[in-house]
PyMOL Python script that loads the backbone (N, CA, C, O; Angstrom):
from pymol import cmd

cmd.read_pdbstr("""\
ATOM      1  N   UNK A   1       0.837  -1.165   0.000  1.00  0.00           N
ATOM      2  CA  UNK A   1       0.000   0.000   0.000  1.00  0.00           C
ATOM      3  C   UNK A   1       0.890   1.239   0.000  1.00  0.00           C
ATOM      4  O   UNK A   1       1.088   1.873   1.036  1.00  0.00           O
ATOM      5  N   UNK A   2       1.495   1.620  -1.334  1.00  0.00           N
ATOM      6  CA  UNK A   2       2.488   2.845  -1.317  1.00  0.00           C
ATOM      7  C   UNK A   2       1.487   4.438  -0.973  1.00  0.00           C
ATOM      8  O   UNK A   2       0.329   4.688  -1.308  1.00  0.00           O
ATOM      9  N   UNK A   3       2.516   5.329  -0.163  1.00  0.00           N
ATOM     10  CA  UNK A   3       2.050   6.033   0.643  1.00  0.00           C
ATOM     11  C   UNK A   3       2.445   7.749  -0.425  1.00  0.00           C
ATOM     12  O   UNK A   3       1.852   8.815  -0.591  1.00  0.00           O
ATOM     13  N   UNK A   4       3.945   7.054  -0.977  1.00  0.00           N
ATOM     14  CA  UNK A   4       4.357   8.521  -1.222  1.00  0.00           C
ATOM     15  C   UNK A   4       6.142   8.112  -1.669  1.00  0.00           C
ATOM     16  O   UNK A   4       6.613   7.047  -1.270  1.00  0.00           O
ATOM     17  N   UNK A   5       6.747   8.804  -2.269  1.00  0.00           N
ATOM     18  CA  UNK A   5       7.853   9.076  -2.880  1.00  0.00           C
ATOM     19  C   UNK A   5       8.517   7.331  -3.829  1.00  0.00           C
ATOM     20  O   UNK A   5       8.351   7.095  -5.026  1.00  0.00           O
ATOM     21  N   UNK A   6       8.960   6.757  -3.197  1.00  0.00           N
ATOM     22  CA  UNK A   6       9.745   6.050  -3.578  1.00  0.00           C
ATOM     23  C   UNK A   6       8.932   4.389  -3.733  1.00  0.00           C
ATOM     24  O   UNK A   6       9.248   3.475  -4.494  1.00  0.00           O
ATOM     25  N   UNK A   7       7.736   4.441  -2.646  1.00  0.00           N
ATOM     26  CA  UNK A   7       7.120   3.362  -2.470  1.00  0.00           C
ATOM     27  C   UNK A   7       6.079   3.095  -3.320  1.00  0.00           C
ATOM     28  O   UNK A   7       5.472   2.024  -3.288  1.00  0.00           O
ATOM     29  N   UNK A   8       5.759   4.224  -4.281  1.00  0.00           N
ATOM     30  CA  UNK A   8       5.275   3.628  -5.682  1.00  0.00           C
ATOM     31  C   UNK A   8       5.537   3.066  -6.408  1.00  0.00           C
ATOM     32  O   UNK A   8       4.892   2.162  -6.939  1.00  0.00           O
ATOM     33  N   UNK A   9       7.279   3.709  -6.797  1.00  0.00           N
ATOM     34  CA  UNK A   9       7.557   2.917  -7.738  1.00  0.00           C
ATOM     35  C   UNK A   9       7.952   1.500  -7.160  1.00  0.00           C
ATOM     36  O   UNK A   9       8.080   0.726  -8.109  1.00  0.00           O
ATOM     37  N   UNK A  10       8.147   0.994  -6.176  1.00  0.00           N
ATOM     38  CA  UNK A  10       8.630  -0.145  -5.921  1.00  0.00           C
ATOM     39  C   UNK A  10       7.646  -1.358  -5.814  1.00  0.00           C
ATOM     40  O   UNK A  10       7.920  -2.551  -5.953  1.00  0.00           O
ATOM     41  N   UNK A  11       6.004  -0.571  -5.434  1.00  0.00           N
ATOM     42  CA  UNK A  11       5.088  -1.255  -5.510  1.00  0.00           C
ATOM     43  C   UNK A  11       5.180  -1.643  -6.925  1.00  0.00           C
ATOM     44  O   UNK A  11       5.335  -2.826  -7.229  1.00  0.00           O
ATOM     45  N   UNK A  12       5.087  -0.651  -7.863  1.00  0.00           N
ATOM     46  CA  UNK A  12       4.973  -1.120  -9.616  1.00  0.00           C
ATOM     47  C   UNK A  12       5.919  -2.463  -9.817  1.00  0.00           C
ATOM     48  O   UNK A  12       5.483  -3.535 -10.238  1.00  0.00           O
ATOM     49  N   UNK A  13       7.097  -2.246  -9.494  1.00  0.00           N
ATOM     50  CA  UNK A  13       8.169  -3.017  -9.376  1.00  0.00           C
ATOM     51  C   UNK A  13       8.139  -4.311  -8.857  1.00  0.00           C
ATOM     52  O   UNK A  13       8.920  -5.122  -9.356  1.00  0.00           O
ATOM     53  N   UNK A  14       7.418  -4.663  -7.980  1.00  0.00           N
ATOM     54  CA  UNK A  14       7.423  -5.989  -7.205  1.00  0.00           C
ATOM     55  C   UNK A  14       5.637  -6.699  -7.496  1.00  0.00           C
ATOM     56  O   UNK A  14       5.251  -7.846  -7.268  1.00  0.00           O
ATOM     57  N   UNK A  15       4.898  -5.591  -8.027  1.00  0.00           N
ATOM     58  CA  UNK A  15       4.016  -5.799  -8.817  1.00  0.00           C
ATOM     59  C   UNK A  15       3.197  -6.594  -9.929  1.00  0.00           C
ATOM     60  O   UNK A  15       2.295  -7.429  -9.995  1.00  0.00           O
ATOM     61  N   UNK A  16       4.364  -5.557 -11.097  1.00  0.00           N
ATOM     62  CA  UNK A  16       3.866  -5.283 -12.048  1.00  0.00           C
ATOM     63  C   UNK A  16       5.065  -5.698 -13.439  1.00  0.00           C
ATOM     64  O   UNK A  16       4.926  -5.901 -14.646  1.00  0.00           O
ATOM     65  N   UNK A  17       6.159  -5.681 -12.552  1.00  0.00           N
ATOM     66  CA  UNK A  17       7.628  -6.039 -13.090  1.00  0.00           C
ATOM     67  C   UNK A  17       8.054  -7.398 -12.996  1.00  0.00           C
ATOM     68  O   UNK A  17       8.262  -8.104 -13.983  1.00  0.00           O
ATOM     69  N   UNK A  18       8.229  -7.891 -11.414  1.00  0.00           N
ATOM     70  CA  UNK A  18       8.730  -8.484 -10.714  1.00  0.00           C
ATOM     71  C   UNK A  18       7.828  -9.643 -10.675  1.00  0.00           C
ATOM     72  O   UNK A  18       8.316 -10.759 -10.849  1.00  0.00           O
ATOM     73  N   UNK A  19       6.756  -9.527 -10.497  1.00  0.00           N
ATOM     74  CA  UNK A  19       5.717 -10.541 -10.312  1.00  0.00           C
ATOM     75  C   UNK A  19       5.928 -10.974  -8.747  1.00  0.00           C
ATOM     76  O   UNK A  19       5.331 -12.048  -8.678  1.00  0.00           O
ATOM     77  N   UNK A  20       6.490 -10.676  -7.418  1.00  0.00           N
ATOM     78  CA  UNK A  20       6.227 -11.127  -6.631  1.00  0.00           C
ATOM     79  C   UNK A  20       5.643 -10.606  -5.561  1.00  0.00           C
ATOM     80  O   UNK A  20       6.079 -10.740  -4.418  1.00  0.00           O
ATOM     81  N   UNK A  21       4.715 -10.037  -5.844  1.00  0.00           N
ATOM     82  CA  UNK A  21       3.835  -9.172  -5.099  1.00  0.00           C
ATOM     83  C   UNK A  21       2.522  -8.436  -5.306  1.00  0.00           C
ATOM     84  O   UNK A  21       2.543  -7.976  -6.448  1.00  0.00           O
ATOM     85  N   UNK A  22       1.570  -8.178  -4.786  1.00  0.00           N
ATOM     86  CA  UNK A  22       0.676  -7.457  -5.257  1.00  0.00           C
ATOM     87  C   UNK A  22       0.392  -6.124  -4.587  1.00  0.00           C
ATOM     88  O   UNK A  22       0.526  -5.878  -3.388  1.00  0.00           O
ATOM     89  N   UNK A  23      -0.136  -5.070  -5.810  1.00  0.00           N
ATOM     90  CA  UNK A  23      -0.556  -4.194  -4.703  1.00  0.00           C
ATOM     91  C   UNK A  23      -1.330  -3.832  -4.755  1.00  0.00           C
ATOM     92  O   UNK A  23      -1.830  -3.590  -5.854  1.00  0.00           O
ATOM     93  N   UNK A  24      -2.250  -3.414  -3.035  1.00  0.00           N
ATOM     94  CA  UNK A  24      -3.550  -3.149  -2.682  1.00  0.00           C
ATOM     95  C   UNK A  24      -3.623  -1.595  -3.203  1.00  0.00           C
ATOM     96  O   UNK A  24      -2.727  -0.771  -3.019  1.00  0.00           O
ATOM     97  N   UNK A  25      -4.977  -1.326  -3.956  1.00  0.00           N
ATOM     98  CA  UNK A  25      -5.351   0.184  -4.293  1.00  0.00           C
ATOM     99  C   UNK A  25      -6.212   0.301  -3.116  1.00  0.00           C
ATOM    100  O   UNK A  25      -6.879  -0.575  -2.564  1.00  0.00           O
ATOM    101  N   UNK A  26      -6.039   1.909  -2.747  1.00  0.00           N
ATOM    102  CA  UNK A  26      -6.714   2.635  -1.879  1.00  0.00           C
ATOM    103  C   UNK A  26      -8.164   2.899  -3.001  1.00  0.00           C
ATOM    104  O   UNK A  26      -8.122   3.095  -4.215  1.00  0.00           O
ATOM    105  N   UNK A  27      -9.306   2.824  -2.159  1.00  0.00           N
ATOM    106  CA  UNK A  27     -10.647   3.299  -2.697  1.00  0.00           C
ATOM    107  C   UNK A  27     -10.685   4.646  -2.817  1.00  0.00           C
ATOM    108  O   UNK A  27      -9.692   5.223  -2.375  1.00  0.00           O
ATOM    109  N   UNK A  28     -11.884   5.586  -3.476  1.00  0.00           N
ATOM    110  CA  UNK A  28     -11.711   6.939  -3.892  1.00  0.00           C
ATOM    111  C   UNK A  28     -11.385   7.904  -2.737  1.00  0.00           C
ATOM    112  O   UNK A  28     -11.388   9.097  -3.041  1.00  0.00           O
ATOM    113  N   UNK A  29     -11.074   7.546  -1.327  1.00  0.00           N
ATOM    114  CA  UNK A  29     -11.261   8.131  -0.420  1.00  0.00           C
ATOM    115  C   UNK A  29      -9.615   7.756   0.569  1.00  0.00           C
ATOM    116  O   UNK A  29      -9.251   8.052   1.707  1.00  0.00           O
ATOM    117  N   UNK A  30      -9.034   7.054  -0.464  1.00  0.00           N
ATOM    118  CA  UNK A  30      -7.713   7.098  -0.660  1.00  0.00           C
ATOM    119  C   UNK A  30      -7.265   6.446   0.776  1.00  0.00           C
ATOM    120  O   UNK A  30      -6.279   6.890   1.363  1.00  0.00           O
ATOM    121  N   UNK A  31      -8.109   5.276   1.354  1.00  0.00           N
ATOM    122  CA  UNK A  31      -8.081   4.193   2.250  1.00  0.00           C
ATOM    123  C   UNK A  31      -8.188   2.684   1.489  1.00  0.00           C
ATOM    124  O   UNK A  31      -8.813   2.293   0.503  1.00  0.00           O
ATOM    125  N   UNK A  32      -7.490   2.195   2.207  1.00  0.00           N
ATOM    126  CA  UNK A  32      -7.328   0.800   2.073  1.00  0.00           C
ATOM    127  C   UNK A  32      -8.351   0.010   2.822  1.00  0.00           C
ATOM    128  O   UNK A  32      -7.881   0.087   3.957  1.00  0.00           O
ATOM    129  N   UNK A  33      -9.425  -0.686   2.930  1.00  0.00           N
ATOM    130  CA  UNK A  33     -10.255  -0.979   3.139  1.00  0.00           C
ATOM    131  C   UNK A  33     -10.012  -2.523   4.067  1.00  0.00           C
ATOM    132  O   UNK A  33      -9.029  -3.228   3.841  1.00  0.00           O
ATOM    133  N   UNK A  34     -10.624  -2.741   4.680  1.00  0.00           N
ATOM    134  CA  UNK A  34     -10.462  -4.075   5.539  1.00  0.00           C
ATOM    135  C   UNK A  34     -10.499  -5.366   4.437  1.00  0.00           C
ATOM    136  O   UNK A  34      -9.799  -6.355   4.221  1.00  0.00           O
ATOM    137  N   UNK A  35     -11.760  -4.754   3.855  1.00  0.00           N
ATOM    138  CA  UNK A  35     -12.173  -6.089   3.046  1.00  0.00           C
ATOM    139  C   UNK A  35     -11.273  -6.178   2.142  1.00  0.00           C
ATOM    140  O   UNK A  35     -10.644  -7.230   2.025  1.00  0.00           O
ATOM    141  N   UNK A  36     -10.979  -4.877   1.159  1.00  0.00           N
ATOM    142  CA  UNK A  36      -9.964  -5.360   0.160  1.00  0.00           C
ATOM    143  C   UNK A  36      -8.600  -5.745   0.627  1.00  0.00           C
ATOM    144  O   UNK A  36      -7.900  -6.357  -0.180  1.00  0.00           O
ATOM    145  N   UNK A  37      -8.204  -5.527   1.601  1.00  0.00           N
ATOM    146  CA  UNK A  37      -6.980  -6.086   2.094  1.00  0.00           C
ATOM    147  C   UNK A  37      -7.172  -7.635   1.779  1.00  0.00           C
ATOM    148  O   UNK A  37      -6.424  -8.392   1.160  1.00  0.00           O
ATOM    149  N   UNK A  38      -8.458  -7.891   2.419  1.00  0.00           N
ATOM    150  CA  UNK A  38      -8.424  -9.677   2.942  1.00  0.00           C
ATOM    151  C   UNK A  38      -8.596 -10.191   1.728  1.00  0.00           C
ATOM    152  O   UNK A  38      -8.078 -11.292   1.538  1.00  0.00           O
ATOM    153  N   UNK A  39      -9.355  -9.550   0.596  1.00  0.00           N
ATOM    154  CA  UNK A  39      -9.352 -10.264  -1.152  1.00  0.00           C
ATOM    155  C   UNK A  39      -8.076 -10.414  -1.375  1.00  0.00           C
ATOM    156  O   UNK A  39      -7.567 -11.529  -1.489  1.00  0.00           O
ATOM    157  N   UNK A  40      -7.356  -9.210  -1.472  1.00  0.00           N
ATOM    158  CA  UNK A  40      -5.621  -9.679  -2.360  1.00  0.00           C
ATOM    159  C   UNK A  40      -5.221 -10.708  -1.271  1.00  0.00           C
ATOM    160  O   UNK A  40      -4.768 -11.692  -1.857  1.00  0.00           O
ATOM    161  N   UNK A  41      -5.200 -10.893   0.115  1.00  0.00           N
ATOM    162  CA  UNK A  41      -4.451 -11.512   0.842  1.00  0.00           C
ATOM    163  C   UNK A  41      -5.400 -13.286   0.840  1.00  0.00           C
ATOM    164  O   UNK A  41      -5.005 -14.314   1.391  1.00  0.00           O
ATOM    165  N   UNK A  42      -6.347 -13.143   0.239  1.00  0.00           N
ATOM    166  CA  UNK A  42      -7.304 -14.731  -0.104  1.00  0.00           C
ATOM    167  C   UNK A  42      -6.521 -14.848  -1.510  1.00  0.00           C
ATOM    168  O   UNK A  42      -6.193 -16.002  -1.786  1.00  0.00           O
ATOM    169  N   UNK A  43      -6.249 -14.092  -2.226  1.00  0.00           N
ATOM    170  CA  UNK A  43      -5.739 -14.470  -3.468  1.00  0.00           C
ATOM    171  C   UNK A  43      -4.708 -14.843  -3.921  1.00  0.00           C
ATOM    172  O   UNK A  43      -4.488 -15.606  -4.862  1.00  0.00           O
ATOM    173  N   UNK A  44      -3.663 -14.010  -2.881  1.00  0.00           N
ATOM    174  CA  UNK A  44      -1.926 -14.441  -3.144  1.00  0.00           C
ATOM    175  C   UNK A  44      -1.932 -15.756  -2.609  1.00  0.00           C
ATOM    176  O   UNK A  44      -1.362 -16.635  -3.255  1.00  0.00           O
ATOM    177  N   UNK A  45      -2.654 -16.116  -1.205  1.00  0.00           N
ATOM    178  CA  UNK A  45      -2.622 -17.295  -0.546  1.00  0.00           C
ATOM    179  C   UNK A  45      -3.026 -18.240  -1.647  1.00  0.00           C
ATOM    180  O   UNK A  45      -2.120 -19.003  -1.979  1.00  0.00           O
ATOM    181  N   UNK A  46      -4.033 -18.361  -2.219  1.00  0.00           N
ATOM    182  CA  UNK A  46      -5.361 -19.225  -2.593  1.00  0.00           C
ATOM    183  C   UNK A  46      -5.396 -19.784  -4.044  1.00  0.00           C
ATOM    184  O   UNK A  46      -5.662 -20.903  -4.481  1.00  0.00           O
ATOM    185  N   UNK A  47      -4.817 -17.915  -4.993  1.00  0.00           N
ATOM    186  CA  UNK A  47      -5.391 -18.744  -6.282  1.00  0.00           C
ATOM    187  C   UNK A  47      -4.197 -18.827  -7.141  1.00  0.00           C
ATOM    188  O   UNK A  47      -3.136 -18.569  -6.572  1.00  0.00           O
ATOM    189  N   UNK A  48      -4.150 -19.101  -8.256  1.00  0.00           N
ATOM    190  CA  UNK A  48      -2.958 -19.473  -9.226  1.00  0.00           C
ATOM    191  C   UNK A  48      -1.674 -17.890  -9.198  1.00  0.00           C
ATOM    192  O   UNK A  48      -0.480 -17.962  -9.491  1.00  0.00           O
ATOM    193  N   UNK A  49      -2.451 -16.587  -8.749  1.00  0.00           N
ATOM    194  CA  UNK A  49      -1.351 -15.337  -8.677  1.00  0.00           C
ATOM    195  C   UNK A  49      -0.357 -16.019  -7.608  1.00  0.00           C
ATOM    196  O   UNK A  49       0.874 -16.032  -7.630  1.00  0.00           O
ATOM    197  N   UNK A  50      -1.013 -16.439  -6.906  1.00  0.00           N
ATOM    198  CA  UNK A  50       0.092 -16.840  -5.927  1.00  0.00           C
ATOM    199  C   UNK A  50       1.206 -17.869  -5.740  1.00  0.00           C
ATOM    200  O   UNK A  50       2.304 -17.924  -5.185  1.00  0.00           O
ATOM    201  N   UNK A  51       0.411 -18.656  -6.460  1.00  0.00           N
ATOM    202  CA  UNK A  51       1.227 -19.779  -7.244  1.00  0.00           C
ATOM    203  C   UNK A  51       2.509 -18.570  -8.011  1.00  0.00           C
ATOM    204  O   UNK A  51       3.672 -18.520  -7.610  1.00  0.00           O
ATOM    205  N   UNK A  52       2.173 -18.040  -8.698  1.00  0.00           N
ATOM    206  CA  UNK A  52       3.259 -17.569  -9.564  1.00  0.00           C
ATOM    207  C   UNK A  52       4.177 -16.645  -8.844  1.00  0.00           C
ATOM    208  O   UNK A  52       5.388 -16.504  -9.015  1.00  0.00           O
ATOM    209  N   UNK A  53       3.350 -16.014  -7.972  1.00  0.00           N
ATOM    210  CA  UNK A  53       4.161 -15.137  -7.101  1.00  0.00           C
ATOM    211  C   UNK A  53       5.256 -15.447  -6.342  1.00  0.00           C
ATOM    212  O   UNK A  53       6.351 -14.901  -6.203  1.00  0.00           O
ATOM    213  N   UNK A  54       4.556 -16.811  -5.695  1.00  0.00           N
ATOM    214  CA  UNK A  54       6.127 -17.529  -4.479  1.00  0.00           C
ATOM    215  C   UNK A  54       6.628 -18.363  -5.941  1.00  0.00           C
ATOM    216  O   UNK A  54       7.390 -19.131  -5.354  1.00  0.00           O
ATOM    217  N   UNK A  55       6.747 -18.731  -7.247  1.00  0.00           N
ATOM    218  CA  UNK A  55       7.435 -19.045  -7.884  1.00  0.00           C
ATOM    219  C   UNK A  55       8.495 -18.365  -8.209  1.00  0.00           C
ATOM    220  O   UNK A  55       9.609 -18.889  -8.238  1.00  0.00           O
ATOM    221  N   UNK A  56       8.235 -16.845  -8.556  1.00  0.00           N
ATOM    222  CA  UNK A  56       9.083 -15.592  -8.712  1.00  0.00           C
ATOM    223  C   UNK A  56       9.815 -15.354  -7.518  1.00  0.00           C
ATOM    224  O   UNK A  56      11.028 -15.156  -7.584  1.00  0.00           O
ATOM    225  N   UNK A  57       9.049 -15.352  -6.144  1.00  0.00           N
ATOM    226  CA  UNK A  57      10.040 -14.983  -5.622  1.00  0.00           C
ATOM    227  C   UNK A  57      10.987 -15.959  -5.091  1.00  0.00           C
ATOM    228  O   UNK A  57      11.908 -15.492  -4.422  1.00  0.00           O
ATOM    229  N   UNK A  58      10.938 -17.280  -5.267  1.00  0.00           N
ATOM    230  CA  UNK A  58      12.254 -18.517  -5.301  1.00  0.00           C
ATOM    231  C   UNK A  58      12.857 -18.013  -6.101  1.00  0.00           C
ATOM    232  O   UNK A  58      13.989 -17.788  -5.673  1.00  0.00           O
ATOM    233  N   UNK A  59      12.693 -17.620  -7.299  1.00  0.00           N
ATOM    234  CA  UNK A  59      13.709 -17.271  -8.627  1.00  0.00           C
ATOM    235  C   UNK A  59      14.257 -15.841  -8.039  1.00  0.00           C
ATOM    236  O   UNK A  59      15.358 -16.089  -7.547  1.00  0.00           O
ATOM    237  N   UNK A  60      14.063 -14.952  -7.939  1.00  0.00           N
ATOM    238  CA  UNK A  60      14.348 -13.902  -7.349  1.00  0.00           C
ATOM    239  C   UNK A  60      15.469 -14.468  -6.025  1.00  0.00           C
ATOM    240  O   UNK A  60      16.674 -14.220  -6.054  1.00  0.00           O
ATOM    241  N   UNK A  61      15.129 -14.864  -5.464  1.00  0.00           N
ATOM    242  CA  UNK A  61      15.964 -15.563  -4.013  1.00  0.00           C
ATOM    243  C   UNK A  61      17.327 -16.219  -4.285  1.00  0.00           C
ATOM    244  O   UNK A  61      18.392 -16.061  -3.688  1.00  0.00           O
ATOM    245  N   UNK A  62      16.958 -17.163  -5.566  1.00  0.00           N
ATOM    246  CA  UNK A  62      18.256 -18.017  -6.099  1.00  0.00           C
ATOM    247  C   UNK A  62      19.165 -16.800  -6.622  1.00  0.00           C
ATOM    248  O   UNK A  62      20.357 -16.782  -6.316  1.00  0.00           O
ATOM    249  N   UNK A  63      18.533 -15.657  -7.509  1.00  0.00           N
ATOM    250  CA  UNK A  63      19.583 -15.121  -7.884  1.00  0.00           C
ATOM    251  C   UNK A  63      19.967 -14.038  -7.266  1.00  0.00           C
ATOM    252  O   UNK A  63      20.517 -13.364  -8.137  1.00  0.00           O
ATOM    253  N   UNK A  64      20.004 -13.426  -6.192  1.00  0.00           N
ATOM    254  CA  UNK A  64      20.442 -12.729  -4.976  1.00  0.00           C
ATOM    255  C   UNK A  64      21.171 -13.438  -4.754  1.00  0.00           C
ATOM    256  O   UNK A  64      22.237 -13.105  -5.271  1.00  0.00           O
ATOM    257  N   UNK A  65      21.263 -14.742  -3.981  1.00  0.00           N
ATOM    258  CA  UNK A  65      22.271 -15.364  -3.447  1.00  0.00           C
ATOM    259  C   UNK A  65      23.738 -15.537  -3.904  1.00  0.00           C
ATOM    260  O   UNK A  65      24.864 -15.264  -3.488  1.00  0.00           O
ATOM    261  N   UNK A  66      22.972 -16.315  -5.307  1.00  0.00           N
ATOM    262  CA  UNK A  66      23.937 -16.634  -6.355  1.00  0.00           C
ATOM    263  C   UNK A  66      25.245 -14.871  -6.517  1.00  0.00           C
ATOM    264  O   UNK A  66      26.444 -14.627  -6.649  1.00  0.00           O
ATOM    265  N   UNK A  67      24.174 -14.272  -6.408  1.00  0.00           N
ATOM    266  CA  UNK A  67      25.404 -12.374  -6.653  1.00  0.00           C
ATOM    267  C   UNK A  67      25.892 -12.744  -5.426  1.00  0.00           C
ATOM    268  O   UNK A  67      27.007 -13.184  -5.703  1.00  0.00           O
ATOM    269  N   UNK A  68      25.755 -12.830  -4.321  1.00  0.00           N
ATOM    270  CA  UNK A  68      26.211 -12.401  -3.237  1.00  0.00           C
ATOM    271  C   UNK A  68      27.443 -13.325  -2.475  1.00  0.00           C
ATOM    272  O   UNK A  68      28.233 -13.029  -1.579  1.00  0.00           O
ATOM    273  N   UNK A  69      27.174 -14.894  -3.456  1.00  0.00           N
ATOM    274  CA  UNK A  69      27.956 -15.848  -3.000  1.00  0.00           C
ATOM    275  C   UNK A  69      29.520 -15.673  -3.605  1.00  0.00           C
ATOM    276  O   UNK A  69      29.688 -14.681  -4.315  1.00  0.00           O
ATOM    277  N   UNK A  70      30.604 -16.500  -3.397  1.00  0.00           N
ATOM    278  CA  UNK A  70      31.764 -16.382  -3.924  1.00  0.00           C
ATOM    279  C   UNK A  70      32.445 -16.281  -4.921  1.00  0.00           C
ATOM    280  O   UNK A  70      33.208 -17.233  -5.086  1.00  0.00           O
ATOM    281  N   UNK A  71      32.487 -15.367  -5.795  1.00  0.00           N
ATOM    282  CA  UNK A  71      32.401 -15.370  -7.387  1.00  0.00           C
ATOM    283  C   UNK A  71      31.522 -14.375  -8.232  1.00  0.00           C
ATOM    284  O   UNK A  71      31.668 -13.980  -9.389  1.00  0.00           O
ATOM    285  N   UNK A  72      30.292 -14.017  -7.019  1.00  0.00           N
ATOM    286  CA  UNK A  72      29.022 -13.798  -8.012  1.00  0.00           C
ATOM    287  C   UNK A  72      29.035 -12.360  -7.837  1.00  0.00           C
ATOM    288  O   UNK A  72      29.561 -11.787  -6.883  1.00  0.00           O
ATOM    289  N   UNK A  73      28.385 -11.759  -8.879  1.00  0.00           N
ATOM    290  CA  UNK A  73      28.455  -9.589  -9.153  1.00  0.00           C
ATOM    291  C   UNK A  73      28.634  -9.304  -7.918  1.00  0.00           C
ATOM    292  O   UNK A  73      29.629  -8.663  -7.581  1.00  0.00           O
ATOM    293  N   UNK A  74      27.711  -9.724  -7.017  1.00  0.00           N
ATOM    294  CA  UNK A  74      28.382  -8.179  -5.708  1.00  0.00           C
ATOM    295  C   UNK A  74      29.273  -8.620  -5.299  1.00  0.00           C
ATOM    296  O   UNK A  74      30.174  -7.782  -5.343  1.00  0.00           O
ATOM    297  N   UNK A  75      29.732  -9.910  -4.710  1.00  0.00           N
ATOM    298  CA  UNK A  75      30.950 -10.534  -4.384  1.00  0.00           C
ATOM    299  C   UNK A  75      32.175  -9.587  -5.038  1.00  0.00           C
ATOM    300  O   UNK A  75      32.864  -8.693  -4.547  1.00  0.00           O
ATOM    301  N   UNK A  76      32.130 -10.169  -6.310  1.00  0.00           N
ATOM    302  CA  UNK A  76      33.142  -9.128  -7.511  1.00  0.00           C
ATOM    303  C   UNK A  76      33.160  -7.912  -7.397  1.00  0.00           C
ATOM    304  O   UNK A  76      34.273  -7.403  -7.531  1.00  0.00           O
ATOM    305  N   UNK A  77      32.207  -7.151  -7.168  1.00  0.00           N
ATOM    306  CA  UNK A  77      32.195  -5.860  -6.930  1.00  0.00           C
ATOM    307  C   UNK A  77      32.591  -5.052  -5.419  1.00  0.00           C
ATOM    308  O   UNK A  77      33.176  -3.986  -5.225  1.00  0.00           O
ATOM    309  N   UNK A  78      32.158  -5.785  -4.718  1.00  0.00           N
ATOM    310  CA  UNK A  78      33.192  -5.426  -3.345  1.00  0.00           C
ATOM    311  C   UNK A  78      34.424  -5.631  -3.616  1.00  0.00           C
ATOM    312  O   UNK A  78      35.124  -4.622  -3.692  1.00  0.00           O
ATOM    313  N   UNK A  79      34.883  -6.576  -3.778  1.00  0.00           N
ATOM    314  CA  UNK A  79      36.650  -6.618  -4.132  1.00  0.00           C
ATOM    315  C   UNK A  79      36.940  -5.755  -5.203  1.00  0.00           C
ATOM    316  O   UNK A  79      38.076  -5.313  -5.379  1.00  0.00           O
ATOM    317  N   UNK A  80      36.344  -5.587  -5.657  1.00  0.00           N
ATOM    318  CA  UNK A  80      36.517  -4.190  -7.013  1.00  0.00           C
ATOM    319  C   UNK A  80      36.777  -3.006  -6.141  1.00  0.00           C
ATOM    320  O   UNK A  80      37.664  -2.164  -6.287  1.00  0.00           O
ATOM    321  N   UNK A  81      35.775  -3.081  -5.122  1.00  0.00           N
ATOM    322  CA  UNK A  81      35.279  -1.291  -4.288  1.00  0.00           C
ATOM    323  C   UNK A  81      36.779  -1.152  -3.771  1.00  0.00           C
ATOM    324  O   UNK A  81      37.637  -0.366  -4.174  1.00  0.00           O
ATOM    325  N   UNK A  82      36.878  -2.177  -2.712  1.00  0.00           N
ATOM    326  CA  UNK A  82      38.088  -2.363  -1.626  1.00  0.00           C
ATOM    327  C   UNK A  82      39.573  -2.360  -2.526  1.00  0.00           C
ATOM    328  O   UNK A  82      40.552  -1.868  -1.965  1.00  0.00           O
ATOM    329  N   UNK A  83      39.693  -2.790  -3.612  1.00  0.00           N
ATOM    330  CA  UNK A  83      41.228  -2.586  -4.176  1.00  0.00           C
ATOM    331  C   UNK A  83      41.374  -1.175  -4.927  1.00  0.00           C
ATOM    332  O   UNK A  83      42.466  -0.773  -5.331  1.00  0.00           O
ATOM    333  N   UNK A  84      39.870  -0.277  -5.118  1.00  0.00           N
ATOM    334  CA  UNK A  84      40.165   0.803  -5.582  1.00  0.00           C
ATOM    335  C   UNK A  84      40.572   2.075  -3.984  1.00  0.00           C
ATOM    336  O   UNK A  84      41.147   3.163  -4.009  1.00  0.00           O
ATOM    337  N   UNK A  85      40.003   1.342  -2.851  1.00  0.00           N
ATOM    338  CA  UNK A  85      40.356   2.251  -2.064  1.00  0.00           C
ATOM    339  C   UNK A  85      41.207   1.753  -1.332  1.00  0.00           C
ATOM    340  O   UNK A  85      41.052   1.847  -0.114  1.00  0.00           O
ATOM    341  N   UNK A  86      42.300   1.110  -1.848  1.00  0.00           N
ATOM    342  CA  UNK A  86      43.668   0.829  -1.661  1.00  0.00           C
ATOM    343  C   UNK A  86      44.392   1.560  -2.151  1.00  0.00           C
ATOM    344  O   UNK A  86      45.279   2.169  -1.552  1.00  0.00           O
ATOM    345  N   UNK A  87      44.150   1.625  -3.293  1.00  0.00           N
ATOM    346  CA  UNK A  87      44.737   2.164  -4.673  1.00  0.00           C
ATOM    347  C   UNK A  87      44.931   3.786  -4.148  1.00  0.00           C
ATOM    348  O   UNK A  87      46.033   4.292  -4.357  1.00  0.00           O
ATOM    349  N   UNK A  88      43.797   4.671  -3.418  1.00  0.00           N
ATOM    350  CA  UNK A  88      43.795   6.002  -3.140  1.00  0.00           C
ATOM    351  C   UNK A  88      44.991   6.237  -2.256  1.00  0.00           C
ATOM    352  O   UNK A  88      45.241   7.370  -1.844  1.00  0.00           O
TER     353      UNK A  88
END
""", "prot")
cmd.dss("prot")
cmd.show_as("cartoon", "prot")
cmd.util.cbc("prot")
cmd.orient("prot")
């Protein structure tokens, strides 16, 4: 339920991009409603979005790790950061 600056676009992003997430719209009165909360949250649980959703976000999960493990982009890129501020 993005509020303001940055948490829109990330809603779009994990949305609408990403596929592992949904996001709740505020009604014309720019509240989030009890009930519609509990629909998206019966649906991610319940129906095939959700299925796809915790599919994405395993895939999403594997490849975080995979960067972060021994070898992988951020791994590489910290030792990149740290030998340039040797170098100074």
């Amino acid at each position: 339920m993005p509020q303001w600056t940055d948490q829109i676009t990330n809603a779009k992003l994990l949305d609408e991009i990403w596929d592992v997430g949904v996001r709740v719209k505020a009604n014309e009165k720019g509240i989030v409603t009890r009930e519609n909360l509990v629909s998206w949250i019966m649906k991610i649980m319940e129906d095939e979005r959700g299925v796809v959703t915790r599919k994405n976000a395993a895939k999403w999960r594997e490849l975080a790790k995979a960067a972060v493990d021994e070898g992988g982009s951020s791994d590489k890129d910290i030792d990149e950061f740290v030998s340039e501020l040797f170098k100074a």
